[in-house]
N, C-alpha and C positions, 0 to 999 in steps of 0.2 A: 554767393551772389551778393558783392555788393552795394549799395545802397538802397537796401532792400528796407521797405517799412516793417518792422516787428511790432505788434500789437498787447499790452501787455497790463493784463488786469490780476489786481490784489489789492486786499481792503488794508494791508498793512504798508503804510508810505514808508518806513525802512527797508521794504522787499523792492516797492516800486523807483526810489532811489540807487540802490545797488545796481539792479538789473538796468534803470535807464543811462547811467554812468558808464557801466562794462561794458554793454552794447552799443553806445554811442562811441567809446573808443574803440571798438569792432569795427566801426563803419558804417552801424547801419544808422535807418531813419526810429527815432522812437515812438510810440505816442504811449501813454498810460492813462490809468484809470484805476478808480474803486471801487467801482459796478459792474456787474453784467450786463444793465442795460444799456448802457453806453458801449460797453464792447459789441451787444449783439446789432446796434445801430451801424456802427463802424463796420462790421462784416457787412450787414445788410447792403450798403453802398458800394461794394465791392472793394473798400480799402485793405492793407494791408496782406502782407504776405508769408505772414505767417504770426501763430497766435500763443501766447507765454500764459496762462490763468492756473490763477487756484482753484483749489473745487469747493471751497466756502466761502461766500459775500456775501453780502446784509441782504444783497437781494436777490440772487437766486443760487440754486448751484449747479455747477459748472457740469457734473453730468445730467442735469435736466438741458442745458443749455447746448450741449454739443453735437445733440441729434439731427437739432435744429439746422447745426450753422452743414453737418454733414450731408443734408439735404439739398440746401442751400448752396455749399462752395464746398464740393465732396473732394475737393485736390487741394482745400488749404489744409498746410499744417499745423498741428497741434501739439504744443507739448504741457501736459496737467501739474501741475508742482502740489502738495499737499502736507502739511504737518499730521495728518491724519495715515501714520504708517503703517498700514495694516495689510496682508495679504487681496482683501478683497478690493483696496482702492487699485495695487495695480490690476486687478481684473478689469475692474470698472474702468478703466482708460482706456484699458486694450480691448475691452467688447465698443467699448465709446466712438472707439477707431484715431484715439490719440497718437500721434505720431511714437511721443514718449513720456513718461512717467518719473520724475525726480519728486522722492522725499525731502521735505524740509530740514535741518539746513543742506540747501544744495551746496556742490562745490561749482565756483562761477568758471572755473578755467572747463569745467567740466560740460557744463549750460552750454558756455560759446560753441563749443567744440557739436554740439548734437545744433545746435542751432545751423551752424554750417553744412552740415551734411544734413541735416531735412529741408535745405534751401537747393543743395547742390544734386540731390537727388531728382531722376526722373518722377512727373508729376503724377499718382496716379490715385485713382478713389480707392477711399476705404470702408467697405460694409459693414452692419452693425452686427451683434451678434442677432439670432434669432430671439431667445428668450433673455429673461431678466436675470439673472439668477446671484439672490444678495442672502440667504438663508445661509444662517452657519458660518464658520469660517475655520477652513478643514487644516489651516497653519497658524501658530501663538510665537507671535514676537513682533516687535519694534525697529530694536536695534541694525546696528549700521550692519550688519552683518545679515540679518536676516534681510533687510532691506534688498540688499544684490542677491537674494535666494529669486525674491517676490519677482524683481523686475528681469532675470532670467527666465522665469516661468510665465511670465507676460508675454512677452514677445513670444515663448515657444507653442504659445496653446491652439494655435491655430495653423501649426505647421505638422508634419512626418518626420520630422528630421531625429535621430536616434540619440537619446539622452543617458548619459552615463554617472550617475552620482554614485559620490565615493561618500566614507564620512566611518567615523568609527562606530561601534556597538551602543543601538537605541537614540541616534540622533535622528532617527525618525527617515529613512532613507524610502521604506513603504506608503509613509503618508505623504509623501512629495511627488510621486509617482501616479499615485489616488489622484491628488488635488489636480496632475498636471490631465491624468483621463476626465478625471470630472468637469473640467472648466472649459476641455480645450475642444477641437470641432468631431471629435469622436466618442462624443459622451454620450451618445443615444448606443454605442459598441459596449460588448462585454468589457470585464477590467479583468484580467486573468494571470494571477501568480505562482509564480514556484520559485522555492528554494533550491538551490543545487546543492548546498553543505546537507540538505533534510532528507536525500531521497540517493538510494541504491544508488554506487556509479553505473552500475551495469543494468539499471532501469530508466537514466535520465535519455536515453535517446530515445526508447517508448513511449516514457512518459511526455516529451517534447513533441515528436512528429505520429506519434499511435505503432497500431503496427497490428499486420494483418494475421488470420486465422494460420497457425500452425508457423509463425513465424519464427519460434524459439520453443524450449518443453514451459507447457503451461500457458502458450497462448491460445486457451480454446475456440477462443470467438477473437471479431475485428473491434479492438478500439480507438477509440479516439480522439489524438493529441492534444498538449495546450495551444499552437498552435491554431489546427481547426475549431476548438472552442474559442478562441481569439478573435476570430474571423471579423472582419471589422474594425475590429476595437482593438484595446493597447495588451501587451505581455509582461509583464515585469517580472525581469530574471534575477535573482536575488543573489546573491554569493554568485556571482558568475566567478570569479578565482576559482569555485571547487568545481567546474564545468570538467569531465574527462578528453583530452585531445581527439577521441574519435566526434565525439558531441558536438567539440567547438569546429571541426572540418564541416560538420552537415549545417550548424549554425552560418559558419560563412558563406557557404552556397545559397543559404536560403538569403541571405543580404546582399549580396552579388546577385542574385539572377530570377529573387522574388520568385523561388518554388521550393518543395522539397517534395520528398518522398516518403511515404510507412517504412517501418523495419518490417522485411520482407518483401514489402510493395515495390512496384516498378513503374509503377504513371506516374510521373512528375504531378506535382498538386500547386496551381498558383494560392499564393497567399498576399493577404492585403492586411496587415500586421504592420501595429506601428510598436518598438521595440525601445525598452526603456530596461535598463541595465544597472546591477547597485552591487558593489564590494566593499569592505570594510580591507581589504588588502592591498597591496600596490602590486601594479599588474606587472610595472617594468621589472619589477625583483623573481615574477613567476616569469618572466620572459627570456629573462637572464639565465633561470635555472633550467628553462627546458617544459614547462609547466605548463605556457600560454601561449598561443599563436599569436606572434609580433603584425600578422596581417588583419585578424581578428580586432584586436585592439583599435588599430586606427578605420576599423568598420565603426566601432561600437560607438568610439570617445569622438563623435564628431561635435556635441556639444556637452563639454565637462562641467560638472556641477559640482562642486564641493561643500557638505554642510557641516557647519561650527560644531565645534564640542559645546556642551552647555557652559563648561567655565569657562570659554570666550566670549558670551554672550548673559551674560550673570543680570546686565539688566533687564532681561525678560522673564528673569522668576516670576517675579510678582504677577505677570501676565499670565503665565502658564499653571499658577498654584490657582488661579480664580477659575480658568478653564476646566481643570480638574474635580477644584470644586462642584462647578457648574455640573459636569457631567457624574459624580456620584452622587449627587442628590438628586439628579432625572433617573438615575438607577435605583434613588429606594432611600439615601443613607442621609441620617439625619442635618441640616445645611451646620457647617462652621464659618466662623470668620478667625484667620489667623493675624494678629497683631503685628505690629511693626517690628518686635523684635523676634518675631518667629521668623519673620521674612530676612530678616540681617543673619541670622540662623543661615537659613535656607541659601542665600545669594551668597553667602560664605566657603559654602562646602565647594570641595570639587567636584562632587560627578561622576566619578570613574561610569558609572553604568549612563548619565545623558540622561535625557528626558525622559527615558522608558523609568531610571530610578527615580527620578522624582517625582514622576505619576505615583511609584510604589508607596513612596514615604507618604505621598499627601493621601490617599487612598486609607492604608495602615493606622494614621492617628485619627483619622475620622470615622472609622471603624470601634476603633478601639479605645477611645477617649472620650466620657460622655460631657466633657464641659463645652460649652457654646463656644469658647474662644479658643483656640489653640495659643498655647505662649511660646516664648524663646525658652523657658524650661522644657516644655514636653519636646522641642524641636533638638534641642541641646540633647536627653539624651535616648531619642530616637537617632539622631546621626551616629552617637556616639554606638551606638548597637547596630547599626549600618556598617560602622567599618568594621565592627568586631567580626560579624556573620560575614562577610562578602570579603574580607580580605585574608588571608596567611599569618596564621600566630608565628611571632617571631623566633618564640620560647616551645613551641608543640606544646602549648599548654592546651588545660582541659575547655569543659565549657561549648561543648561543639566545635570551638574554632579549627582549621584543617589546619595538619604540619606540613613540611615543605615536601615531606617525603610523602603524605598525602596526595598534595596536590601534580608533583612533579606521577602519581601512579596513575592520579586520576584523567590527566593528561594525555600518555599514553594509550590508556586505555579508549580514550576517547578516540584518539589518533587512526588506531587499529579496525574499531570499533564500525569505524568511516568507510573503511574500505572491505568490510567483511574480511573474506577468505584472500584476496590480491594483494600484493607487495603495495604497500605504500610507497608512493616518491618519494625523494631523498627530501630530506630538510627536516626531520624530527626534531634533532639539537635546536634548530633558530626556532620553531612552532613550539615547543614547550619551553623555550626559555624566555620569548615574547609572550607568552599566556601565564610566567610568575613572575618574572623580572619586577615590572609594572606595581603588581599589589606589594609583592616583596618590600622593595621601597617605599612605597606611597606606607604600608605596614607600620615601618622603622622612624618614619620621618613622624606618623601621627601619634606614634608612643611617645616619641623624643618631643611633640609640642612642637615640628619643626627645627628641632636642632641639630644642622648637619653636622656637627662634629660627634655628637653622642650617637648618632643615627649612626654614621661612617662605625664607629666605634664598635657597637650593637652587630653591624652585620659584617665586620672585621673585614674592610675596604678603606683603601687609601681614602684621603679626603676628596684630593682632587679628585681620585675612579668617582665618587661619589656624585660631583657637581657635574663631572660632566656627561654620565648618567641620568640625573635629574635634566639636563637642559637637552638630551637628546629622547627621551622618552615622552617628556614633557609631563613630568611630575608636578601637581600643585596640593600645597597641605593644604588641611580643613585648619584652619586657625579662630578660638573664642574672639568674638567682637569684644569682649570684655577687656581680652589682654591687648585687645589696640589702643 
């Protein structure tokens, strides 16, 4: 719509410059401001048509302020911009009833672009949330990446729509899940998990829909499913990759036609389950092999969500070691402060294990370490016993650390293990070679200091095999701040 008035309040005249500049070469009409109080006058008159603010001005803030104007002109829209990147401000927009949410610095081709479509959109009101809820904040991060986690989960909280996040080992795929039931309009619903990698293949279909007296040897009474304990509120299916094909057929019906039935039962049961899905695997390569229903998939993945590894997101250490902090001294454990060079430490390493490992590490020295301050010595060589424990000796040396012929037994076993007394599906070679491959080299490369050519050397691989192994695996060394 153009020459449409845009309204647009920030106490910083470099923001209200840019934006009245960009917009005005848009087409539209501008007017700006520093204040809220002047924006909420300008509303009040019934000007403008559509509203750009920050959520901090000298004189009031912008979610005190939008209740107001929502009461008042419940079909203007609103988009909140904020330097203040946190999970809870996108909550707070979208319980606000803000059209949209851009963290600071925005991208302006980006602005115009959502500017246009909340113009060109049918006009309609937006209700607030019921309660307040600012306690806590159940996601730790900043960054540009985590950013598009927040404002995906904004927009989703108030919908049914079935969310699928992917994301490797301890990127927190359970806490995203949490935060998306706790925030979103079925949080007065149970929140009900299960693992499918955790539990018998030949009990996940009981354990999913229940199942009636004398349905199988051993089921002496009727129970029941996650599912029916769900009833209302959200499921989160965890490892859905290790879901069995009979399991994923009753799963699709139940997404298709909102019912199932007990194993054994025969009355269709309607269900009102909102269904939220997490693998660490890629589904298209189970689909390929014969593993995953290709119809299942585009039930599941109607809104994809992918979360960072921790070494793509390195500037939110410091955010998440304060968290941690935070939360083992409301457990008991005496408070630390870790120094600037513990944190260059920390924001250093790669992560192979994600936020779950750097919970361990911060947890471990503060346990263990009775000085008030952690330094980049104690961090130095805790990492340094981090990789030794958690990774494949190169040499089968002693020490605890596990040989390859270790790991490659311990693997299979595990493999087996999974499936009790049934043939496991094909694919053993690529699932034990992707569960050593990884530490293998990450191994080589932290002995060598990062030196691909001694590394290459070490595990007797061409150089190029080498590189382009690291850039397909997506290998990153732990390297001393020192020797930068």
């Amino acid at each position: 719509m153009k020459n449409a008035t845009i309204l647009v309040a920030d106490d910083d005249a470099a923001i209200r410059t840019v934006l009245n500049q960009a917009l005005s070469r848009a087409g539209y009409e501008v007017r700006i401001t520093s204040n809220a109080a002047t924006l909420w006058r300008w509303i009040s008159a019934g000007e403008g048509d559509l509203v750009i603010t920050d959520v901090i001005m000298p004189d009031e803030n912008a979610f005190d302020l939008l209740p107001r104007i929502r009461k008042t002109r419940p079909e203007l829209p609103i988009l909140v911009m904020s330097a203040q990147n946190t999970f809870m401000t996108a909550i707070k927009a979208s319980e606000s009833g803000a059209y949209d949410y851009l963290p600071k610095p925005f991208d302006l081709t980006e602005m115009i672009g959502i500017v246009g479509r909340a113009l060109s959109e049918p006009k309609k009101s937006v209700g607030l949330a019921k309660e307040d809820q600012t306690e806590g904040m159940p996601l730790v991060g900043r960054s540009a990446a985590m950013q598009d986690i927040y404002r995906v989960l904004a927009r989703m909280m108030q919908t049914d729509l079935t969310l699928m996040i992917t994301g490797e080992s301890g990127t927190g795929k359970e806490l995203v899940a949490r935060a998306l039931h706790d925030y979103g309009k079925r949080r007065n619903g149970p929140f009900v998990a299960i693992n499918m990698a955790a539990i018998p293949r030949d009990l996940i279909e009981s354990e999913l829909f229940g199942h009636e007296k004398g349905a199988f040897t051993g089921a002496q009474n009727r129970s029941t499913g996650r599912f029916e304990q769900a009833e209302g509120g959200t499921l989160f299916l965890d490892e859905i990759g290790d879901m069995p094909m009979d399991a994923q057929t009753r799963l699709l019906r139940v997404l298709q036609q909102g019912e199932y039935t007990t194993v054994g039962g025969r009355t269709a049961i309607k269900t009102d389950v909102r269904i939220v899905a997490a693998t660490n695997k890629d589904l298209k390569v189970l689909i390929n092999q014969g593993l995953f229903r290709e119809d299942l998939y585009y039930r599941i993945n109607v809104v994809p969500l992918r979360l960072p590894a921790l070494r793509d997101r390195a500037e939110d250490v410091p955010d998440l070691v304060r968290h941690f902090v935070h939360q083992a001294v409301e457990e008991g454990l005496d408070p630390k402060r870790f120094d600037s060079g513990s944190l260059d430490y920390l924001k250093a390493y790669s992560w192979p294990g994600n936020v779950r490992e750097l919970e361990n590490v911060v947890r471990r020295v503060m346990a263990l370490y009775p000085q008030d301050i952690i330094t980049g010595e104690i961090i130095e060589n805790e990492l340094r016993t981090e990789s030794t424990d958690s990774r494949i000796s190169s040499d089968g040396g002693s020490g605890g650390s596990q040989t390859i012929g270790q790991a490659v037994e311990e693997n299979m076993r595990r493999y087996f293990v999974e499936f009790g007394e049934e043939l496991p599906p094909s694919g053993l070679y690529q699932r034990v070679l992707e569960e050593v491959e990884y530490p293998l080299i990450l191994a080589a490369l932290t002995a060598t200091r990062g030196n691909q050519i001694r590394a290459a050397d070490l595990l007797g691989l061409n150089r190029n095999t080498l590189r382009k192994k690291i850039r397909e695996l997506g290998v990153t060394v732990y390297r001393s701040p020192r020797a930068s």
